[in-house]
N, C-alpha and C positions, 0 to 999 in steps of 0.2 A: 444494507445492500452489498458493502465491497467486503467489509474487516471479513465478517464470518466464511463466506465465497472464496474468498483470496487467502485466508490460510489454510482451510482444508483445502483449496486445489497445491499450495507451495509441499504438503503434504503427501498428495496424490504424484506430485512428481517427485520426491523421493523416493515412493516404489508402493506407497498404501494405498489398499485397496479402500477408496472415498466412496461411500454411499449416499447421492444426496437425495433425503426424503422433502418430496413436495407436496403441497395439497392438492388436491384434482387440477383446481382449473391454474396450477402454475404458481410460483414464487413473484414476485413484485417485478421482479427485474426483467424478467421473458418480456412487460409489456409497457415497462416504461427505460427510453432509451436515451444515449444525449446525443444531442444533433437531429434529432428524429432518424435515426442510421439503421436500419436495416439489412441481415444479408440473407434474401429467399427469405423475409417473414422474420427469420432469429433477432433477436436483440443485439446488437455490438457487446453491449457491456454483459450480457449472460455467456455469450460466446468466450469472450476473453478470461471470464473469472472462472470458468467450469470445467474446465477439460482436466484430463484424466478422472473423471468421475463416471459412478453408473450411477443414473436416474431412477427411482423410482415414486413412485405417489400412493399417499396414504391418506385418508379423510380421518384425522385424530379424536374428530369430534363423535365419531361414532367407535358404539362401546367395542368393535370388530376393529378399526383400526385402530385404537388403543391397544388393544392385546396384541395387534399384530405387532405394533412396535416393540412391547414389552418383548417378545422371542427376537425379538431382530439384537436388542439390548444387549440380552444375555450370550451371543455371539460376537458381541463387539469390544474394541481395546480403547475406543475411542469415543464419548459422545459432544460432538460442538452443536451451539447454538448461540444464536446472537439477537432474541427476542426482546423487546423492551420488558424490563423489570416487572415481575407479577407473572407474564403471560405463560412460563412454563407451569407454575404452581395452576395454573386454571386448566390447561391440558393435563397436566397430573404427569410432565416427564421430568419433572424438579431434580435435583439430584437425590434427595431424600427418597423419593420414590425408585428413582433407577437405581442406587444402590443396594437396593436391598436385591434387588432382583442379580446384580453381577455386582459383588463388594470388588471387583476388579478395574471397577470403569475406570477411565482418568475423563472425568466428566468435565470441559472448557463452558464458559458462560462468557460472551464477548458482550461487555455495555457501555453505554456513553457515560458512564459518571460513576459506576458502581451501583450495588444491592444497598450499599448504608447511604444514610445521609438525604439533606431534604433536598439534593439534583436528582435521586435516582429513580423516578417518573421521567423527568424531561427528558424531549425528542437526541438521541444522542446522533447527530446529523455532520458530519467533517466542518462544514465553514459554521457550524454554530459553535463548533469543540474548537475552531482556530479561533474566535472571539474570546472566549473561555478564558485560551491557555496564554492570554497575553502576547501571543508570536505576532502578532497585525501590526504591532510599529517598533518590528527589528528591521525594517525594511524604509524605502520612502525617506523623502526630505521633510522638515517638520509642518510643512505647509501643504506636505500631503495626506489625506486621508489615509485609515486606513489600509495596508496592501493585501490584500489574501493571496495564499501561493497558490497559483496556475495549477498544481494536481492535488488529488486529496492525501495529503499528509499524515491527518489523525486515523484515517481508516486504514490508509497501508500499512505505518507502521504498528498500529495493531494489530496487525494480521499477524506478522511477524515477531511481536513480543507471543501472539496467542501459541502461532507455530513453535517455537524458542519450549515457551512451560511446556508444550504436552511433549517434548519430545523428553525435557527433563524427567518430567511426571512417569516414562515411561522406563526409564533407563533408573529413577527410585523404584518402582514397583518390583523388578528384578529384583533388588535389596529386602525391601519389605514385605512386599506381596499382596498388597491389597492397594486399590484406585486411592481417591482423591478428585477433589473438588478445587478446580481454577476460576478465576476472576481475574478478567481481564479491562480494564477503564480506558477508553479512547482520554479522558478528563486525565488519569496518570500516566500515561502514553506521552501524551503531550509535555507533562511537565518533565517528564522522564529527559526528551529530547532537546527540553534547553538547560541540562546541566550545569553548564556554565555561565550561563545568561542569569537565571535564577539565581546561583549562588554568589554572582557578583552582585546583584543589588540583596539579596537580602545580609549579606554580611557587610556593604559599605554602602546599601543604600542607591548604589547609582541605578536611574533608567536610561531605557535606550537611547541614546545620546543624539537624536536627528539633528541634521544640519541643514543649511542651506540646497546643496545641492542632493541629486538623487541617489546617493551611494548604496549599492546593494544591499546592505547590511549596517543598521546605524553602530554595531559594539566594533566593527573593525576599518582598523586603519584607510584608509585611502593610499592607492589609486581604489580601491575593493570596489568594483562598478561595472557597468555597460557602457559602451559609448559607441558614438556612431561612426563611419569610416567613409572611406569613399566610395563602396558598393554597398555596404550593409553595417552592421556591426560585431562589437570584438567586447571578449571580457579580459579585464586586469584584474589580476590577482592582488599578494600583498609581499611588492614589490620594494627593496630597498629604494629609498627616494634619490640618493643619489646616482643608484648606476640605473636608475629609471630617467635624471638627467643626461647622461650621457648615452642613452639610448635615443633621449627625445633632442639634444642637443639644447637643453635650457638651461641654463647658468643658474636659474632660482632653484632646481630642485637641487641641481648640484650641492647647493651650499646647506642641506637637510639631510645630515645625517645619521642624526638621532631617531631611532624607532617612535618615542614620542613624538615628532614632527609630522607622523602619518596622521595623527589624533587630530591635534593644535592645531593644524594648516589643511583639515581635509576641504572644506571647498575650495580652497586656491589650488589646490594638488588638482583637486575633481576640474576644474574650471583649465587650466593650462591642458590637462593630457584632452578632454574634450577641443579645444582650440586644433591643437596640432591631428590629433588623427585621422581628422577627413582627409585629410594630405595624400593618403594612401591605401591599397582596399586592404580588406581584413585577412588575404592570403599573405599578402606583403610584409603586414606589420607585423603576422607571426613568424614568419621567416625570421623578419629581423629583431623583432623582443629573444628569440629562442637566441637568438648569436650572444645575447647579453645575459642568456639564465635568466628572462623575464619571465614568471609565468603568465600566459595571455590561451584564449581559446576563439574560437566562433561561437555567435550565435545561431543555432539550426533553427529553423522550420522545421515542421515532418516531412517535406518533399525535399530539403536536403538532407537532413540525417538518414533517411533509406540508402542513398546514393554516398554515403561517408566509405572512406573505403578501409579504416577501420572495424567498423559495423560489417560490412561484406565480407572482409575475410577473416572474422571471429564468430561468425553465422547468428548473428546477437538478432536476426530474425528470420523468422524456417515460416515451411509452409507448413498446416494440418489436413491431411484431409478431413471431409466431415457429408454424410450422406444425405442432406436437403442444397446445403451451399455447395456442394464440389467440392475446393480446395479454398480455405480462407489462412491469409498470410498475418503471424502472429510475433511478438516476443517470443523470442526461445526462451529456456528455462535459466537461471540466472548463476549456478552456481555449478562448478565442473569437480567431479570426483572421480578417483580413479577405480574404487571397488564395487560402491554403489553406485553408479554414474545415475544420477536426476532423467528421468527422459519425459516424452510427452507421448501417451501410449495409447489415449481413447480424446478422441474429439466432447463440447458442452453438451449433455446429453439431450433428445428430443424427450418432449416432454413425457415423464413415463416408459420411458424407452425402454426400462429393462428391469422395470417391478417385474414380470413375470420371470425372467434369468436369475432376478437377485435369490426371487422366493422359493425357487426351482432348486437352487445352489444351496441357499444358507439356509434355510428350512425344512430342504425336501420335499414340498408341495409338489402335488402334482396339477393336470388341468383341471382336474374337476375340482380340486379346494379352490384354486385362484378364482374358478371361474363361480365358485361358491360366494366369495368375497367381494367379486364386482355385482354379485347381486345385492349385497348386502351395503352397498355402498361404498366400502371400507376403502376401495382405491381409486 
């Protein structure tokens, strides 16, 4: 639903022309939403992950949209899809098949676990690939469950390793001149992003070390946490323990000024800074951790992070317009250049919006083939 979506749109805002082909009646995501959230009918999550694209729909299962695809192919620099394993080979757009047609393609396959191997049937779904990849108790005190992280993890950064190869795959071609085939695993994605977590227990063996209290992160030091304040709450970073006593005025952390002492002593660290920070709110305490070089932040909601004034004056969110909803207000694009600059240049397409523009432009159809086609089923 996100990996595939979300790297061809990171794509589309660097300046490619994204074609996303649907089946008639829509892609998954038009009609299944989170929060039941809707804007005029659209999906939130189709909205978000689609813009700069043009829409178009093909019914693949008919021998008419089959071929269609096949001329869209041989026009193209790029093919992604993120199908559960098999289901390309049954439609017949495998890469074996597509290359023959454009030995150019740089052909992407985004899966939960890869083409080898006895996972690569299973559902590759973000919180089943955070079970997976061991990250559920780098977090949490040992007496807690489980923690999943609050946004999808495995599918983002798949998107972004996906974006990452084809951009490589494209700038090798230039050299050699002929496509290539990508595979991309949410299952090595995952493992990819705990580099060091991984490699410290497989070469000494250690896991994640939970303790007592709820420290962010069980591999690092203490304060490493959330805590609550007098209005709300504050994050601590991984703060020298002694000039974090004389920030807090505690003679015990004073006397901790070995790095190992964040390890050895993290619930009494975690238990003293929880004690004192209610004292004061969480604008306060940053004021005053910043006097000492603490690093510390807030905790945001979305109804305070819109209003950060950070965020407002680095435009880290813009309006789109888009022609059912009016104007819906989004993440900007994430990343500033100065020759190519990333922009947001077509709203998520309505459904089928511009199969007839696509096949007009990159085909040269006229009305009466299109209109040939929808007789035929094919879109």
């Amino acid at each position: 639903m996100l990996a595939g979506p979300q790297s061809a749109m990171r794509l589309g805002d660097l300046g490619a022309d994204v074609i996303k082909v649907e089946p008639p009646q829509g892609e998954w995501c038009r009609s299944h939403t989170i929060a039941d959230a809707y804007l005029e009918g659209e999906s939130t999550p189709f909205v978000g992950l689609n813009r700069n694209k043009r829409g178009i729909t093909i019914n693949l299962k008919t021998d008419a949209g089959l071929q269609l695809m096949y001329k869209l192919v041989k026009h193209a620099d790029v093919f992604l899809q993120n199908f559960r394993v098999g289901t390309v080979e049954r439609l017949k757009i495998d890469y074996e098949s597509l290359r023959q047609i454009n030995p150019r393609l740089i052909y992407c396959s985004i899966s939960g676990y890869g083409e080898q191997g006895p996972y690569r049937q299973r559902p590759g779904q973000d919180l089943i690939l955070q079970g997976y990849s061991g990250t559920l108790f780098s977090s949490g005190s040992k007496n807690d469950p489980p923690r999943p992280a609050p946004f999808y993890g495995p599918d983002v950064m798949t998107s972004y390793q996906a974006c990452i190869a084809i951009l490589g795959a494209l700038v090798a071609r230039e050299r050699i001149g002929v496509g290539q085939k990508i595979e991309v695993s949410m299952f090595a994605t995952m493992l990819d992003c705990q580099q060091q977590e991984i490699l410290t227990y497989l070469n000494q063996g250690k896991l994640p070390p939970r303790t007592e209290e709820p420290l962010a992160n069980a591999w690092i030091n203490a304060p490493y946490g959330i805590y609550g304040t007098k209005d709300h709450y504050i994050t601590l970073a991984m703060a020298p323990l002694d000039v974090l006593g004389e920030a807090l005025d505690n003679d015990r952390l004073r006397e901790m000024k070995q790095w190992s002492d964040g390890a050895t002593h993290r619930d009494e660290v975690y238990r003293i800074c929880a004690e004192v920070l209610p004292s004061r709110t969480t604008a306060a305490w940053i004021e005053h951790f910043d006097k000492h070089n603490i690093w510390s932040g807030p905790v945001y909601s979305y109804d305070m992070l819109e209003k950060d004034p950070h965020v407002l004056a680095t435009e880290m969110i813009t309006e789109i317009p888009h022609p059912k909803i009016g104007k819906y207000r989004s993440p900007n694009v994430p990343v500033k250049m100065s020759e190519t600059p990333m922009q947001i240049r077509r709203h998520a397409p309505l459904l089928g919006e511009h199969t007839a523009e696509v096949l007009r432009e990159v085909l040269d159809y006229d009305d009466a083939k299109i209109q040939s086609l929808r007789q035929q089923n094919a879109l």
